[in-house]
C-alpha positions as CSV (number, residue, x, y, z in Angstrom):
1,X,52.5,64.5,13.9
2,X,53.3,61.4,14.8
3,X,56.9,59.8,16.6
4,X,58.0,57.1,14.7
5,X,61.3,54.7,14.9
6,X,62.7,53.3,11.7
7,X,64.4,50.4,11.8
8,X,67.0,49.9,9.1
9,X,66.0,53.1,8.4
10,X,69.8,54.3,6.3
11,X,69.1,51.1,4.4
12,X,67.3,51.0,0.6
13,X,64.1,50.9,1.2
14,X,63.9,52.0,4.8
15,X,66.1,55.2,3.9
16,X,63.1,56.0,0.9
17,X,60.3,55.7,3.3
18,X,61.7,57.3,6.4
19,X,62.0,60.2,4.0
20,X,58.6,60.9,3.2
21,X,57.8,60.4,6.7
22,X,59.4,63.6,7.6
23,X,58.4,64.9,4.3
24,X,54.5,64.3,5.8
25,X,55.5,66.2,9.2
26,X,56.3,62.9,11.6
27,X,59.2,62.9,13.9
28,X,61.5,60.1,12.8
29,X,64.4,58.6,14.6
30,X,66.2,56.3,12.6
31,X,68.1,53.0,14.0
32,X,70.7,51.0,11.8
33,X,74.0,49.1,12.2
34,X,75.1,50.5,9.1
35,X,76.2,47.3,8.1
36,X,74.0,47.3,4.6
37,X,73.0,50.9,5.6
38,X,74.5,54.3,4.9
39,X,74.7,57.5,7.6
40,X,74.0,59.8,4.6
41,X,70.8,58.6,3.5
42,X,69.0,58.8,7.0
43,X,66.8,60.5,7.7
44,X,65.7,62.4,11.2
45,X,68.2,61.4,14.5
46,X,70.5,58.4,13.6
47,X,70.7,56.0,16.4
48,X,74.0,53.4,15.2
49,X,72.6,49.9,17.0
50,X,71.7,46.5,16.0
51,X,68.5,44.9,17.0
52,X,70.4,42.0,18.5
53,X,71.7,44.0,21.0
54,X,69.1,43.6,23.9
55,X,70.0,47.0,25.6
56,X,70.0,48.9,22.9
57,X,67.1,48.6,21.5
58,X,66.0,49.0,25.1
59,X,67.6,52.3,25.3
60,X,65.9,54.1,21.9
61,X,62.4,52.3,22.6
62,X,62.1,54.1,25.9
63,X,62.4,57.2,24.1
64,X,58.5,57.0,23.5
65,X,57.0,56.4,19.8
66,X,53.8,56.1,18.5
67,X,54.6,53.7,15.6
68,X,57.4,51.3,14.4
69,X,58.1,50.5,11.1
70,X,60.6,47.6,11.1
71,X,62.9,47.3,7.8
72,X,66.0,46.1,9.4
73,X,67.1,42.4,8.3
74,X,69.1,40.1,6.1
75,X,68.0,39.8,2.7
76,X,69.5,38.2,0.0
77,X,67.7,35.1,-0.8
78,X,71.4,32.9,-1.7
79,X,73.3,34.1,0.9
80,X,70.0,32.9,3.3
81,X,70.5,29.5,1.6
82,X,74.6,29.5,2.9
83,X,74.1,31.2,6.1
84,X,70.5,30.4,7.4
85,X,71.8,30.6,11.1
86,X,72.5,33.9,10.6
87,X,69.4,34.9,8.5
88,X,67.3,33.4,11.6
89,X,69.7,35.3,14.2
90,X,68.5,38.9,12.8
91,X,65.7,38.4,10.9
92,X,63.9,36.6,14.1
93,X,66.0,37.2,17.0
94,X,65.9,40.9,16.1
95,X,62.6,41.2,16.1
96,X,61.9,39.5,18.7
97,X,63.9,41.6,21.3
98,X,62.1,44.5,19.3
99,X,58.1,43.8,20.5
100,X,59.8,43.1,23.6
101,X,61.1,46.3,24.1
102,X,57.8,47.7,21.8
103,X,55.7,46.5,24.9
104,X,58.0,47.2,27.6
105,X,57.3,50.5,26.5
106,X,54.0,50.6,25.3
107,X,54.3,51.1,22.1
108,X,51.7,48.9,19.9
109,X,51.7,49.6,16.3
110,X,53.9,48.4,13.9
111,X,54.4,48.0,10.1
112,X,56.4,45.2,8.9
113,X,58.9,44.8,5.7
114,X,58.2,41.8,4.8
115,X,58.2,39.9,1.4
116,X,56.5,37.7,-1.4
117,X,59.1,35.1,-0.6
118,X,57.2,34.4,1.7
119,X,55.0,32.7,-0.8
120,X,57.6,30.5,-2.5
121,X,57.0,28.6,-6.0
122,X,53.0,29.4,-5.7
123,X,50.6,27.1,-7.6
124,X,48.6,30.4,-8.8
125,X,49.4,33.9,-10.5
126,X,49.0,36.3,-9.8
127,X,49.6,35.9,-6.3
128,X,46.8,37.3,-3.4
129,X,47.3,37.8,-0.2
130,X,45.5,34.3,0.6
131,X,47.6,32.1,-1.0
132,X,49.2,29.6,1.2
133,X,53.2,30.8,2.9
134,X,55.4,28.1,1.7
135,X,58.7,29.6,1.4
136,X,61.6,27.6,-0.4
137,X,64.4,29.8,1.3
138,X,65.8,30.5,4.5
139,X,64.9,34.5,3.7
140,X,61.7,33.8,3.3
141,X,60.8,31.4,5.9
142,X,62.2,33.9,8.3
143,X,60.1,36.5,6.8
144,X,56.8,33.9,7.5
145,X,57.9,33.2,10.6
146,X,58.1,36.5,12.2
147,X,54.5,37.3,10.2
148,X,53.0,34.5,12.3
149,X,54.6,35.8,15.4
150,X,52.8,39.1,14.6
151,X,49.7,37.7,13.9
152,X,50.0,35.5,17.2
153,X,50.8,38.8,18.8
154,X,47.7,40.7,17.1
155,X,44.9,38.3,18.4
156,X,46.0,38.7,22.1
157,X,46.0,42.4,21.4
158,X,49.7,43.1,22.4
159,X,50.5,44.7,19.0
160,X,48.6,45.9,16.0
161,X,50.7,45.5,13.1
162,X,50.4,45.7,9.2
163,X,52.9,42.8,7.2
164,X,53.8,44.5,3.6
165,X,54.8,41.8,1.0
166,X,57.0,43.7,-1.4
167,X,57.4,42.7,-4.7
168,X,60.9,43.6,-6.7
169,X,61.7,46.8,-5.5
170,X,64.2,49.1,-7.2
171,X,64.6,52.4,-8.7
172,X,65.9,55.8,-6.9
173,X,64.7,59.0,-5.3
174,X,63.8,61.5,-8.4
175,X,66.1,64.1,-7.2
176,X,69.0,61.6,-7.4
177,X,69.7,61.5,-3.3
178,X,68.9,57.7,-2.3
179,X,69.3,54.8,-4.4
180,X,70.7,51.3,-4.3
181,X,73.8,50.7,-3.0
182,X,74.3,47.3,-1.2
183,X,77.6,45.7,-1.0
184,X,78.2,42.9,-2.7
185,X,75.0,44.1,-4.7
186,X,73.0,41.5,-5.6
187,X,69.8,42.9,-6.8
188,X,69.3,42.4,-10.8
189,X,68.9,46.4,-11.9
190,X,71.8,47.3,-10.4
191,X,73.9,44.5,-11.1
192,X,72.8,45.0,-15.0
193,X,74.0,48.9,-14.5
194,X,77.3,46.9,-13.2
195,X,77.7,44.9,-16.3
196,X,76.7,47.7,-18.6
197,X,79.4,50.4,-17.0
198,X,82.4,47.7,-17.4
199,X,81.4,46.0,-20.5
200,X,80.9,42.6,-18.9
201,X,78.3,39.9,-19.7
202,X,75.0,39.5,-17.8
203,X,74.3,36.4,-16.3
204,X,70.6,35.3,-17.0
205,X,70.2,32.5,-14.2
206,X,67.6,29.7,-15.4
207,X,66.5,29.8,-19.2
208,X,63.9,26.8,-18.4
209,X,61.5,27.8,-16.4
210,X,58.1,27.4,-17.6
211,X,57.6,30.8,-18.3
212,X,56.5,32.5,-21.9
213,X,60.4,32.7,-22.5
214,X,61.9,30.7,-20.1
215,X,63.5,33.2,-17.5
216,X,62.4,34.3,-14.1
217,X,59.2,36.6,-14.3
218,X,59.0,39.2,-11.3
219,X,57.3,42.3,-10.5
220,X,59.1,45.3,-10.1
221,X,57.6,48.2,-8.1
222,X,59.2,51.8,-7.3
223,X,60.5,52.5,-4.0
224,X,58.7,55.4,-3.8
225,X,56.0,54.0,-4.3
226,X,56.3,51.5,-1.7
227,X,57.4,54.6,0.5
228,X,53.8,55.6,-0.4
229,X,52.3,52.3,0.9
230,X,54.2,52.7,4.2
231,X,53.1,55.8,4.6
232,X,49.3,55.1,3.9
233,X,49.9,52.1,6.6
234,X,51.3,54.1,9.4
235,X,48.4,56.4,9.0
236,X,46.0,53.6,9.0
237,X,46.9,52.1,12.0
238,X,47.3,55.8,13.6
239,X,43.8,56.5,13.1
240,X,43.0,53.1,14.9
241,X,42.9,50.6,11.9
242,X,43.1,47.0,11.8
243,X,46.4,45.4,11.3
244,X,46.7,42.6,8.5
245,X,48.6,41.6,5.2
246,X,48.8,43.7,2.2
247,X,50.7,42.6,-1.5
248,X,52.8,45.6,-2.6
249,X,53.3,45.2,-6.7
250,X,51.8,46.3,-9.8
251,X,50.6,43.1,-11.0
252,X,52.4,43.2,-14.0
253,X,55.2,40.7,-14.1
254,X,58.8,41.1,-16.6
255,X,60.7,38.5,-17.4
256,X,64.2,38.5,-16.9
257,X,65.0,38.6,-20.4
258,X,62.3,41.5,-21.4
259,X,64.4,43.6,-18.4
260,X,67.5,42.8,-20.1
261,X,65.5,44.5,-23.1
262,X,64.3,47.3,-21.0
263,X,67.4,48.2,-19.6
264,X,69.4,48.4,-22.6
265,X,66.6,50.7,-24.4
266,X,66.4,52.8,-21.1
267,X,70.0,53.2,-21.0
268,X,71.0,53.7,-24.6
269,X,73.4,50.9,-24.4
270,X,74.1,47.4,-25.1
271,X,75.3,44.0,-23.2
272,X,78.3,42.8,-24.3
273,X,77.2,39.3,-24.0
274,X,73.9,37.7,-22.4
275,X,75.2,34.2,-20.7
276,X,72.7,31.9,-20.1
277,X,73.2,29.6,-16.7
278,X,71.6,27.2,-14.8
279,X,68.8,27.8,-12.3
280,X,69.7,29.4,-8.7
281,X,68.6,27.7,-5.5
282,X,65.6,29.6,-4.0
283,X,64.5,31.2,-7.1
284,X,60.6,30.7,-8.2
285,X,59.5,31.0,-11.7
286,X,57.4,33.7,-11.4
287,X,56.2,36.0,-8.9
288,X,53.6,38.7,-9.9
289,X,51.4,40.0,-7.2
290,X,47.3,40.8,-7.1
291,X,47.0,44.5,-5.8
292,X,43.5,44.5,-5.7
293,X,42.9,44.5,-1.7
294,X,45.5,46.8,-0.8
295,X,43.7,49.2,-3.3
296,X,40.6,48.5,-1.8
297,X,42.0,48.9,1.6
298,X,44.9,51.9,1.4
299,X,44.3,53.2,-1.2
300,X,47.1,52.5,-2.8
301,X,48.5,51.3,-6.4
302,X,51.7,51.8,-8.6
303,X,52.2,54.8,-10.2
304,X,55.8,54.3,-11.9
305,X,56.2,51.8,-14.8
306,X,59.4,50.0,-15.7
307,X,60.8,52.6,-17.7
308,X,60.6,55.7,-15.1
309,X,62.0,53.0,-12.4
310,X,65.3,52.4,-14.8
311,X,65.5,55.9,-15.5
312,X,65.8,56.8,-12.0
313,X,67.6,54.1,-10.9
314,X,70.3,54.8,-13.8
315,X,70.5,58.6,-12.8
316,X,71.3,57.4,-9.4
317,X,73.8,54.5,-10.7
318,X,75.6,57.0,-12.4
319,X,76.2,59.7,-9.4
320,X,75.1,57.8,-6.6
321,X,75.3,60.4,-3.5
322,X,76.8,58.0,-0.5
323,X,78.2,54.9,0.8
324,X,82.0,53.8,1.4
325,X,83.5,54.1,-2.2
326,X,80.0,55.5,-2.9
327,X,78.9,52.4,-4.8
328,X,79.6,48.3,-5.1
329,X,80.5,49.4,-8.8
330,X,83.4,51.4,-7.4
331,X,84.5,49.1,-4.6
C-alpha cells in the first residue's frame, strides 16, 4: 500500500482514477478547489485547496506520500484561447508550487494528466509519442510546457515522473456513481445527451476538414480505462521505473459525424436537427493516437469500444449521482 495525493482528485477523470486506487488498497487523500470538482465523487480524505495557494499545498504535502498523481487544471481548449492568463496561472503556476512543495518534502514520483493537445495539427496519424509538441492552443501549450519542466526536473533527478497524453475521454463509472458533469459542459458526449434530452439541434463545428467526411476525427477512450493506465503508472514508478511519455487511446479515431451516428443508435433517439458551422479556433482535424509503446511498456490497451463508453455515459446522463443541480443539463 502505497500513500498517494490526488490532485483534482473530485474532478472527471481524477475522481475515476482515485477510485480504483483505493479499490487496489492505496491510501488516497484527495485535493480539489471544487471549482470543476464535486465533494461526492471523491474519493479517500477530501482536502478543499487550490494549487495556487502556496501554503496549502505546503500544508497536505507535509503529510508524507509516496506518489502524486496531478489532474488538477483548466481545460477547455476555447475558453484557453479567451483566457490564456488564467490557463497559464493554474495550469503552470500550480504546478509549479506543487514539485516545490513535492521536494520540500521529499516526495519524488509523480504522474502527470496531460494531453494530445499537446501535439496540435500533427503532420502524421496516427500520432506516437515522438511526434513533435506544437500545440495551437493556450491548453495545450500549457500542457507542453509543464511536460518540459518535468522532463528538465527528471534528468537532474529531483522527480521521476510519468506524462499521460489522453486522448477523448468520456464515459461513466459502470455502477452509475461518477460521470461527467462540468459546468458549462463543454465536452461533445455530453453536450449531444444535452441536445438529445431538450430536443435541440447539435452543432457540428467544421464540415471541411480534410477528413473522409469532413468533420473532426478524435479518439475516444473510457475513463476507466484511463483509471487503468494510471494505476499501471503509479505502480511502475513504485517499483522504481523510469519516468517518460505514454499516448493513452485506442487508435481508432470517429469522426464527429459517425458519433452523431453512434449516439443516436446507442440512445434510441434522434437529433432534431444536425447544424453545420464553421471551424472552432484550436480545433485539429484529426487526432488518433498509436498505443503501441504504452502496450509494450504498461501493459496497457483499451478495453471499451464506443458503444459501451455511450452506454455508460447515458446511464450516468440520465441519473447522474452529484454536483450542484446534479448536472449542467439541470442548471
Amino acid at each position: 500500500m502505497a500513500k498517494i495525493l490526488v490532485t483534482g482528485g473530485a474532478g472527471y477523470v481524477g475522481s475515476h482514477c482515485a477510485r480504483e486506487l483505493v479499490r487496489a488498497g492505496h491510501e488516497v487523500t484527495t485535493f480539489d478547489n471544487l471549482s470543476q470538482g464535486h465533494a461526492d465523487a471523491a474519493s479517500g480524505e477530501l482536502v478543499v485547496g487550490d494549487l495556487r495557494d502556496r501554503q496549502a499545498v505546503d500544508a497536505v504535502l507535509s503529510r508524507g506520500f509516496d506518489c502524486v498523481l496531478h489532474f488538477a487544471a483548466l481545460m477547455a481548449v476555447g475558453e484557453s484561447v479567451d483566457h490564456p492568463v488564467d490557463y497559464f496561472d493554474v495550469n503552470v503556476g500550480g504546478t509549479l508550487n506543487l514539485l516545490i512543495a513535492m521536494r520540500q518534502h521529499g516526495c519524488d514520483k509523480l504522474v502527470f494528466s496531460s494531453t494530445c493537445a499537446v501535439y496540435g495539427e500533427p503532420a502524421h496519424v496516427p500520432i506516437t509519442e515522438t511526434t513533435p509538441h506544437a500545440p495551437i492552443s493556450p491548453y495545450g501549450e500549457t500542457k507542453a510546457t509543464v511536460e518540459a519542466i518535468l522532463a528538465n526536473a527528471r534528468r537532474v533527478g529531483e522527480v521521476q515522473s510519468v506524462c499521460l497524453r489522453y486522448f477523448n475521454a468520456c464515459g461513466a463509472s459502470e455502477d452509475g456513481h461518477l460521470g461527467e458533469a462540468h459546468f458549462p459542459e463543454s465536452h461533445v458526449i455530453p453536450v449531444a445527451f444535452e441536445r438529445l434530452i431538450h430536443g435541440k439541434p447539435f452543432a457540428v463545428f467544421g464540415t471541411d476538414y480534410p477528413t473522409p467526411d469532413g468533420s473532426c476525427v478524435r479518439d475516444y477512450v473510457h475513463v476507466l480505462d484511463l483509471a487503468d493506465a494510471h494505476l499501471r503508472a503509479v505502480e511502475h514508478l513504485l517499483a522504481g521505473g523510469q519516468g517518460g511519455a505514454w499516448n493513452l487511446g485506442s487508435g481508432r479515431g470517429y469522426s464527429v459525424l459517425e458519433l452523431i451516428a453512434a449516439v443516436e443508435r446507442v440512445t434510441g433517439r434522434q437529433f432534431s436537427d444536425i447544424k453545420r458551422e464553421p471551424r472552432r479556433p484550436g480545433d485539429p482535424p484529426e487526432l488518433v493516437a498509436a498505443p503501441a509503446k504504452v502496450a509494450a511498456d504498461l501493459g496497457w490497451r483499451t478495453t471499451r469500444d464506443l458503444d459501451v463508453i455511450l452506454a455508460d455515459a447515458w446511464r450516468w446522463f440520465q441519473a447522474p449521482r452529484f454536483g450542484p443541480g446534479t448536472t449542467s443539463r439541470e442548471r
